[in-house]
C-alpha positions as CSV (number, residue, x, y, z in Angstrom):
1,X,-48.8,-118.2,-10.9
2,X,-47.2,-121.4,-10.5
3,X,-45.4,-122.9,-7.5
4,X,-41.9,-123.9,-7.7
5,X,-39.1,-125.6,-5.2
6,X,-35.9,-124.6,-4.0
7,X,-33.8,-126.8,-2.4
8,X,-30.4,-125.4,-0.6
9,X,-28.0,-127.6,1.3
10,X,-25.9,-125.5,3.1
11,X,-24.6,-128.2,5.3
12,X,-25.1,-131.9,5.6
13,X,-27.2,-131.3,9.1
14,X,-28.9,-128.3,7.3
15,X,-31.8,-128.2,4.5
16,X,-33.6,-125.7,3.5
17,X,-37.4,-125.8,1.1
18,X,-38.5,-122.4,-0.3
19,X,-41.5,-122.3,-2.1
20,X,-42.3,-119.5,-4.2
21,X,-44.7,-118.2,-6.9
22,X,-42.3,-115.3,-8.2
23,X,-41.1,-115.4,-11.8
24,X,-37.9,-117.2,-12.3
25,X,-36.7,-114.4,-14.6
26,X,-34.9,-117.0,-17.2
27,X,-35.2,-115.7,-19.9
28,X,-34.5,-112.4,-21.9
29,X,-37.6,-110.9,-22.1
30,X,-38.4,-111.8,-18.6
31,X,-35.1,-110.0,-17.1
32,X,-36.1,-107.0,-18.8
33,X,-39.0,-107.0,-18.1
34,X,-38.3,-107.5,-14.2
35,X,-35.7,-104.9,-14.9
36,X,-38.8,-102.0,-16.2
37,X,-40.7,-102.7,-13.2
38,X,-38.3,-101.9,-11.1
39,X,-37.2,-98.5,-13.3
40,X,-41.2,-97.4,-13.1
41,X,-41.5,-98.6,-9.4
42,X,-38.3,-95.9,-8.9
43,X,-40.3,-93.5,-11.3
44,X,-43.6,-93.9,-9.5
45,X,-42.1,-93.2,-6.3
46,X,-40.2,-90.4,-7.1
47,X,-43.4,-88.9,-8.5
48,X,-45.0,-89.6,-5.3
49,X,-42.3,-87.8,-3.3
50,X,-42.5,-84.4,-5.8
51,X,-45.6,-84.2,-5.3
52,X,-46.6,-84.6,-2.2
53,X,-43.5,-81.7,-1.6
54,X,-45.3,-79.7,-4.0
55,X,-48.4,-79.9,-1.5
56,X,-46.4,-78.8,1.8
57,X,-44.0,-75.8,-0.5
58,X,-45.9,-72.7,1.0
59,X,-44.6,-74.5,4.8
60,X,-41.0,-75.9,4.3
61,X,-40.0,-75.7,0.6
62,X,-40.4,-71.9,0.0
63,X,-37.4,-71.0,0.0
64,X,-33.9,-72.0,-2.0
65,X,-31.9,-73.7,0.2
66,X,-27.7,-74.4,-0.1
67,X,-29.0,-77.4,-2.5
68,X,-31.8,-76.8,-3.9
69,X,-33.3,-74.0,-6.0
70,X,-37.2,-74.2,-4.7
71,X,-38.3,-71.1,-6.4
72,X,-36.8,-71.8,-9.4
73,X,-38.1,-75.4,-9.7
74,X,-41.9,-74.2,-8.5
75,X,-41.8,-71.2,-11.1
76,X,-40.5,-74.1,-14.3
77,X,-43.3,-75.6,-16.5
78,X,-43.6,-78.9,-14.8
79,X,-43.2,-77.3,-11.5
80,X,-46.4,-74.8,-12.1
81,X,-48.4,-78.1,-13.4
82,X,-47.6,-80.1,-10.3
83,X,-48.2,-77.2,-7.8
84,X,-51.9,-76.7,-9.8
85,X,-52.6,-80.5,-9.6
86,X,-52.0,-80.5,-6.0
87,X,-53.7,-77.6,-5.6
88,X,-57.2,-78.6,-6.7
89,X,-57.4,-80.7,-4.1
90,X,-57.1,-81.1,0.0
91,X,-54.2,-82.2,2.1
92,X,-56.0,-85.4,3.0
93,X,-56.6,-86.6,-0.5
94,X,-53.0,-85.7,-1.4
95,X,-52.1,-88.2,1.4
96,X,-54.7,-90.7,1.0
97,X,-53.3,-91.3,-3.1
98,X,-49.6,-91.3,-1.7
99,X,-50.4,-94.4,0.8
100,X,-52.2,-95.9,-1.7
101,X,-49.3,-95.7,-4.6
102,X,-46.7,-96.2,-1.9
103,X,-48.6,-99.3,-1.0
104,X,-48.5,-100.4,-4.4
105,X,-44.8,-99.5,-5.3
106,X,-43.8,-101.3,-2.4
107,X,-45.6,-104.4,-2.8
108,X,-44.2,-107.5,-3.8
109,X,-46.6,-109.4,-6.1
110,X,-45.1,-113.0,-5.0
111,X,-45.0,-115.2,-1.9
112,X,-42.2,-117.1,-0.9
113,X,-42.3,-119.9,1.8
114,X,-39.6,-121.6,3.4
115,X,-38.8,-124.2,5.6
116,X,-35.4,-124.6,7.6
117,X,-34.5,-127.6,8.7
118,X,-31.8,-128.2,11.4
119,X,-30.4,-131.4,12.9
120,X,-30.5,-131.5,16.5
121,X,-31.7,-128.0,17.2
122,X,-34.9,-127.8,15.2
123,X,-37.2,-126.6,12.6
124,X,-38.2,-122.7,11.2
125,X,-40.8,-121.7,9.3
126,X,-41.3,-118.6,7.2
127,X,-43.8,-116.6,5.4
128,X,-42.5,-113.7,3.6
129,X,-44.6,-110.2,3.9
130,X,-46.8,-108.6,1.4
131,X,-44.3,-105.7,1.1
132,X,-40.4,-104.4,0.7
133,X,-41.0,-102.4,4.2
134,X,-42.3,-105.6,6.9
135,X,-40.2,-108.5,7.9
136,X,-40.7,-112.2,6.9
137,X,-43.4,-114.0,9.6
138,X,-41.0,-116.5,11.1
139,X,-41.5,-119.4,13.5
140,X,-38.8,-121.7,15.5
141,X,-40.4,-125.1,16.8
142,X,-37.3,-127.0,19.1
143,X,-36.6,-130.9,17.9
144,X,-37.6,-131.6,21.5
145,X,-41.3,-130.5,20.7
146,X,-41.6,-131.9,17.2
147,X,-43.8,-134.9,17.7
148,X,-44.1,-135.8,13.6
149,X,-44.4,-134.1,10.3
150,X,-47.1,-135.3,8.1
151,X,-48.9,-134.4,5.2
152,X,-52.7,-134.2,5.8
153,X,-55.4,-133.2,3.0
154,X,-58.2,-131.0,3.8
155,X,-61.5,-129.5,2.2
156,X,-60.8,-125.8,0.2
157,X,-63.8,-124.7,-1.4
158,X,-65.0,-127.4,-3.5
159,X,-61.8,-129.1,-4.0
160,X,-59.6,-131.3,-1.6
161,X,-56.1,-129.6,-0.7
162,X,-52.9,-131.6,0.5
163,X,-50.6,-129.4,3.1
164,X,-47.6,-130.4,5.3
165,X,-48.4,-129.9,8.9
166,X,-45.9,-130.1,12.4
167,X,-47.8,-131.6,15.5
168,X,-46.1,-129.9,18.0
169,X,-46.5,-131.7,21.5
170,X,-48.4,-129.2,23.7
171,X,-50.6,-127.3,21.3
172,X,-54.2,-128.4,20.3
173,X,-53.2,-127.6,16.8
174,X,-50.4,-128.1,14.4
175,X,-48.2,-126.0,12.5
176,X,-49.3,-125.9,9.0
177,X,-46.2,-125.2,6.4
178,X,-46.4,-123.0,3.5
179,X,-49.9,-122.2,4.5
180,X,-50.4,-119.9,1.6
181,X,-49.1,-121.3,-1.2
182,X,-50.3,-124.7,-0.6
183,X,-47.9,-126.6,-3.2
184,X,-49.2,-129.2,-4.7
185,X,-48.9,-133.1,-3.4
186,X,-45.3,-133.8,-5.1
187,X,-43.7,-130.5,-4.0
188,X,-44.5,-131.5,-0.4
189,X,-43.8,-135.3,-0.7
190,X,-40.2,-134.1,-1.6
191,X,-39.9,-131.8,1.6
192,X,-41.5,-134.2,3.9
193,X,-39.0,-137.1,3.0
194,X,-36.3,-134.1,3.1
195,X,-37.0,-132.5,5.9
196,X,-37.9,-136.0,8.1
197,X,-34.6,-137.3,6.5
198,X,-32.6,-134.4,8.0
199,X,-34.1,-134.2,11.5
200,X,-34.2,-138.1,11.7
201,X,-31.4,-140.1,9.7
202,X,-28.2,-139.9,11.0
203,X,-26.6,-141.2,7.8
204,X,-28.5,-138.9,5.2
Protein backbone atom coordinates (compact mmCIF):
# COMPACT_ATOMS: atom_id res chain seq x y z
CA UNK A 1 0.00 0.00 0.00
CA UNK A 2 1.12 3.39 -0.34
CA UNK A 3 3.04 5.62 2.15
CA UNK A 4 1.67 8.76 3.24
CA UNK A 5 2.77 11.83 5.66
CA UNK A 6 1.42 13.33 8.66
CA UNK A 7 2.57 16.33 9.90
CA UNK A 8 1.32 17.68 13.48
CA UNK A 9 2.51 20.84 15.15
CA UNK A 10 1.58 20.77 18.49
CA UNK A 11 3.82 23.52 19.43
CA UNK A 12 6.19 25.82 17.83
CA UNK A 13 9.37 23.82 19.57
CA UNK A 14 7.47 20.55 18.72
CA UNK A 15 6.99 18.57 15.30
CA UNK A 16 5.92 15.49 14.85
CA UNK A 17 6.28 13.00 11.12
CA UNK A 18 4.18 9.89 11.07
CA UNK A 19 4.41 7.76 8.22
CA UNK A 20 1.88 5.22 7.58
CA UNK A 21 0.63 2.70 5.00
CA UNK A 22 -3.01 2.38 6.62
CA UNK A 23 -5.95 3.33 4.51
CA UNK A 24 -7.07 6.86 4.88
CA UNK A 25 -10.72 5.74 5.11
CA UNK A 26 -12.02 8.91 2.98
CA UNK A 27 -14.43 7.84 1.41
CA UNK A 28 -17.83 6.02 1.74
CA UNK A 29 -17.13 2.82 0.75
CA UNK A 30 -13.92 2.85 2.55
CA UNK A 31 -15.54 3.75 6.11
CA UNK A 32 -17.76 0.99 5.77
CA UNK A 33 -15.78 -1.10 4.74
CA UNK A 34 -13.28 -0.34 7.77
CA UNK A 35 -16.42 -0.32 9.74
CA UNK A 36 -17.17 -4.56 8.56
CA UNK A 37 -13.81 -5.47 9.44
CA UNK A 38 -14.05 -4.42 12.57
CA UNK A 39 -17.86 -6.05 13.12
CA UNK A 40 -16.20 -9.63 11.74
CA UNK A 41 -12.97 -9.10 13.73
CA UNK A 42 -15.66 -8.86 16.99
CA UNK A 43 -17.51 -11.90 15.35
CA UNK A 44 -14.43 -13.86 14.77
CA UNK A 45 -13.33 -13.47 18.21
CA UNK A 46 -16.38 -14.14 19.94
CA UNK A 47 -16.45 -17.41 17.90
CA UNK A 48 -13.10 -18.06 19.18
CA UNK A 49 -14.10 -17.59 22.82
CA UNK A 50 -17.49 -20.09 22.44
CA UNK A 51 -15.60 -22.41 21.32
CA UNK A 52 -12.81 -22.89 22.93
CA UNK A 53 -15.50 -22.82 26.28
CA UNK A 54 -17.22 -25.45 24.46
CA UNK A 55 -13.89 -27.50 24.65
CA UNK A 56 -13.22 -26.97 28.57
CA UNK A 57 -17.57 -27.43 29.48
CA UNK A 58 -17.16 -31.04 31.05
CA UNK A 59 -14.35 -28.93 33.66
CA UNK A 60 -15.84 -25.40 34.45
CA UNK A 61 -18.92 -24.75 32.38
CA UNK A 62 -21.07 -27.74 33.44
CA UNK A 63 -23.19 -26.35 35.36
CA UNK A 64 -25.84 -23.12 35.19
CA UNK A 65 -24.46 -20.53 37.02
CA UNK A 66 -26.41 -17.16 38.57
CA UNK A 67 -25.84 -15.83 34.84
CA UNK A 68 -25.62 -18.13 32.67
CA UNK A 69 -27.74 -21.19 31.65
CA UNK A 70 -24.70 -23.75 30.55
CA UNK A 71 -27.01 -26.71 30.18
CA UNK A 72 -29.38 -25.06 28.37
CA UNK A 73 -27.02 -23.35 25.88
CA UNK A 74 -24.88 -26.96 25.42
CA UNK A 75 -28.31 -28.88 24.91
CA UNK A 76 -29.62 -25.86 21.89
CA UNK A 77 -28.88 -26.70 18.15
CA UNK A 78 -25.87 -24.49 17.77
CA UNK A 79 -24.65 -25.51 21.06
CA UNK A 80 -24.77 -29.55 20.19
CA UNK A 81 -22.85 -28.49 16.69
CA UNK A 82 -20.16 -26.59 18.50
CA UNK A 83 -19.65 -29.15 21.37
CA UNK A 84 -19.36 -32.02 18.34
CA UNK A 85 -16.87 -29.82 16.32
CA UNK A 86 -14.67 -29.48 19.25
CA UNK A 87 -15.14 -32.76 20.08
CA UNK A 88 -13.53 -34.38 16.99
CA UNK A 89 -10.57 -33.15 17.89
CA UNK A 90 -7.73 -32.76 20.88
CA UNK A 91 -7.21 -30.00 23.37
CA UNK A 92 -3.98 -29.02 21.64
CA UNK A 93 -5.47 -28.46 18.22
CA UNK A 94 -8.43 -26.57 19.76
CA UNK A 95 -5.61 -24.18 21.17
CA UNK A 96 -3.27 -24.17 18.36
CA UNK A 97 -6.44 -22.68 15.83
CA UNK A 98 -7.42 -20.18 18.69
CA UNK A 99 -3.69 -18.53 18.70
CA UNK A 100 -3.63 -18.68 15.28
CA UNK A 101 -7.19 -16.71 14.74
CA UNK A 102 -6.42 -14.64 17.79
CA UNK A 103 -3.26 -13.73 16.05
CA UNK A 104 -5.03 -12.78 13.12
CA UNK A 105 -8.03 -10.90 14.71
CA UNK A 106 -5.64 -8.89 16.49
CA UNK A 107 -3.33 -7.95 13.86
CA UNK A 108 -3.14 -4.70 12.45
CA UNK A 109 -2.38 -4.97 8.68
CA UNK A 110 -0.62 -1.36 8.56
CA UNK A 111 2.56 0.22 9.89
CA UNK A 112 2.79 3.53 11.19
CA UNK A 113 6.21 5.33 11.84
CA UNK A 114 6.82 8.40 13.56
CA UNK A 115 9.22 10.79 14.36
CA UNK A 116 9.04 13.35 17.39
CA UNK A 117 10.93 16.14 17.31
CA UNK A 118 11.71 18.35 20.34
CA UNK A 119 13.68 21.57 20.69
CA UNK A 120 16.16 21.50 23.25
CA UNK A 121 15.44 18.09 24.76
CA UNK A 122 15.61 15.87 21.76
CA UNK A 123 14.41 13.41 19.21
CA UNK A 124 11.97 9.97 19.51
CA UNK A 125 11.46 7.45 17.26
CA UNK A 126 8.63 4.99 16.86
CA UNK A 127 7.69 1.82 15.26
CA UNK A 128 4.29 0.73 15.84
CA UNK A 129 3.79 -3.23 16.67
CA UNK A 130 2.30 -5.91 14.41
CA UNK A 131 -0.65 -6.22 16.81
CA UNK A 132 -3.63 -4.37 19.07
CA UNK A 133 -2.01 -6.40 22.22
CA UNK A 134 2.22 -5.05 22.15
CA UNK A 135 3.32 -1.60 22.60
CA UNK A 136 4.82 0.79 19.92
CA UNK A 137 8.94 0.18 19.72
CA UNK A 138 10.03 3.53 20.84
CA UNK A 139 13.51 5.20 21.05
CA UNK A 140 14.62 8.70 22.85
CA UNK A 141 18.13 10.06 21.44
CA UNK A 142 19.07 13.48 23.84
CA UNK A 143 19.92 16.77 21.49
CA UNK A 144 23.27 16.49 23.30
CA UNK A 145 24.07 13.21 21.39
CA UNK A 146 22.60 14.06 17.98
CA UNK A 147 25.57 14.63 15.87
CA UNK A 148 23.48 15.23 12.34
CA UNK A 149 20.45 13.86 10.50
CA UNK A 150 21.00 12.88 7.01
CA UNK A 151 19.44 11.11 4.41
CA UNK A 152 21.73 8.27 3.01
CA UNK A 153 20.75 5.74 0.07
CA UNK A 154 21.50 2.24 0.26
CA UNK A 155 21.35 -1.12 -1.90
CA UNK A 156 17.71 -3.22 -1.36
CA UNK A 157 17.60 -6.06 -3.58
CA UNK A 158 18.21 -4.85 -6.91
CA UNK A 159 17.11 -1.43 -6.43
CA UNK A 160 18.77 1.67 -4.59
CA UNK A 161 16.67 2.79 -1.37
CA UNK A 162 16.90 6.44 0.23
CA UNK A 163 16.30 6.37 4.27
CA UNK A 164 16.80 9.13 6.97
CA UNK A 165 19.40 8.11 9.45
CA UNK A 166 20.53 9.91 13.12
CA UNK A 167 24.45 9.63 13.75
CA UNK A 168 24.42 9.42 17.27
CA UNK A 169 27.90 10.38 18.74
CA UNK A 170 29.07 7.25 20.55
CA UNK A 171 27.59 4.39 18.58
CA UNK A 172 29.35 2.68 15.49
CA UNK A 173 25.99 2.87 13.81
CA UNK A 174 23.22 5.28 13.19
CA UNK A 175 19.75 5.36 13.91
CA UNK A 176 17.81 4.60 10.87
CA UNK A 177 14.08 6.38 10.82
CA UNK A 178 11.10 4.75 9.61
CA UNK A 179 13.15 1.63 8.89
CA UNK A 180 10.30 -0.25 7.61
CA UNK A 181 8.38 1.73 5.61
CA UNK A 182 11.19 3.34 3.90
CA UNK A 183 9.13 6.41 2.28
CA UNK A 184 10.18 7.41 -0.67
CA UNK A 185 12.97 10.44 -1.37
CA UNK A 186 10.32 13.45 -1.14
CA UNK A 187 8.53 12.20 2.05
CA UNK A 188 11.90 12.23 3.78
CA UNK A 189 13.32 15.46 2.22
CA UNK A 190 10.22 17.09 3.88
CA UNK A 191 11.06 15.61 7.44
CA UNK A 192 14.69 16.16 7.29
CA UNK A 193 14.28 19.95 6.51
CA UNK A 194 11.39 19.72 9.26
CA UNK A 195 12.86 18.03 11.77
CA UNK A 196 16.62 19.82 11.31
CA UNK A 197 14.55 23.05 11.20
CA UNK A 198 12.96 22.34 14.61
CA UNK A 199 16.03 21.04 16.52
CA UNK A 200 18.28 23.83 14.80
CA UNK A 201 16.55 27.22 13.90
CA UNK A 202 15.65 29.32 16.49
CA UNK A 203 13.29 31.42 14.40
CA UNK A 204 11.39 28.54 12.53
Amino acid sequence: MPVHLILRRPSPTTVSFTVSNASKHTSTPARVLFFLQILLRALVFLCIVFFDIAKVRHSFFHEDGSLVRWTAIWSSPLGSFVCRIVDAYRSGVVALVSILLLYCVFRKGYTEESLLVIRGLGIQTSTSSATYLSKAATRFIPTTQIQDIVIHEAFKGFEVRFYLAVIVEGEPDVVVVFPKLLPRRAILEEVWRGSRRCLYDAKS
